[in-house]
Every structure is written in C-alpha cells, then in structure tokens.
C-alpha positions in Angstrom: 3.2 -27.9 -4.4 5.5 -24.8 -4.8 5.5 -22.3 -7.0 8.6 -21.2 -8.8 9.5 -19.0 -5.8 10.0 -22.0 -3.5 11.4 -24.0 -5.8 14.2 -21.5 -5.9 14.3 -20.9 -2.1 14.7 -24.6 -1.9 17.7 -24.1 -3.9 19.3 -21.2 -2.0 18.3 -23.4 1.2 20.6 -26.4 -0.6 23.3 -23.6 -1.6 23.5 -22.3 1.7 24.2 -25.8 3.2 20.8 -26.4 4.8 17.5 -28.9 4.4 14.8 -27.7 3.3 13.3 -27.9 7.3 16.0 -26.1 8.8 15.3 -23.3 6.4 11.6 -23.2 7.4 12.4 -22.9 10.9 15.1 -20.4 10.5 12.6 -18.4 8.8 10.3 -19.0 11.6 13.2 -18.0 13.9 13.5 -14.8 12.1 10.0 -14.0 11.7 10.0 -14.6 15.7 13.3 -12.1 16.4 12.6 -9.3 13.7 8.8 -9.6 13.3 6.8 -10.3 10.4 7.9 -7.9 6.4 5.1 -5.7 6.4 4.4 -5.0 2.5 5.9 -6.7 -1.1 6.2 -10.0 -2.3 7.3 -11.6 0.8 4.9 -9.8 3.0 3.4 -12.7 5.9 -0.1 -12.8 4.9 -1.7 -14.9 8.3 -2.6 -18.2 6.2 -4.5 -20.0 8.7 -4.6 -23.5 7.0 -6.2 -25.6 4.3 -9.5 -26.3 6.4 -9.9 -22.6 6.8 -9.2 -21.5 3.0 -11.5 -24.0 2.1 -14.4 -23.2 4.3 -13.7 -19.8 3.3 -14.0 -20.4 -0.5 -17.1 -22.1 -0.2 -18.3 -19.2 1.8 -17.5 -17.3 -1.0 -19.0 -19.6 -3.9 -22.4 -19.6 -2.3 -22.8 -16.0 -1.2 -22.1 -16.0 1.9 -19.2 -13.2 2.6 -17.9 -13.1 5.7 
C-alpha cells in the first residue's frame, strides 16, 4: 500500500516516461552513485523488511526492548 507520497511519485514516474520499476531502480542507482539523503522527509531510514518490523513490534508489545 502507498501513501499519498508514492502515489504521487508513481505519477511523476508515469510523467517522466517511466514504469513504476524503472523508477525504483533508478532510485536505487542514485542512492548507489550519490549515497543515501541524510536528514528530511526523504531521508533512507535502513528498513530491513516486513519479518524484521514485525519481530520488532512484538518485541516492543511484550516488553522486551531491544
């Protein structure tokens, strides 16, 4: 599901002549050439995966910080 952000990335992606894959990976290409934005909205944040969110949040529900 995207928020309203991606839903208007996958716009500018459509306006700028690409599918919405090619835009990932030219962000990915970017990310690779430039490095990752450091601070704001569009700062890379290290999302590891769903499995990994999850076990975190149930980490966090029963107590157990890490």
């Amino acid at each position: 599901m995207l928020g309203v952000n991606g839903q208007i990335l996958m716009h500018f992606a459509a306006l700028a002549g690409l599918a919405w894959p090619e835009y990932l990976q030219a962000m990915r290409d970017g990310l690779a050439k430039h490095g990752p934005v450091r601070a704001g909205v569009y700062a890379e944040t290290g999302y590891e995966d769903v499995a990994v969110h999850t076990a975190r949040l149930k980490q966090h529900e029963s107590g157990m910080e890490v």
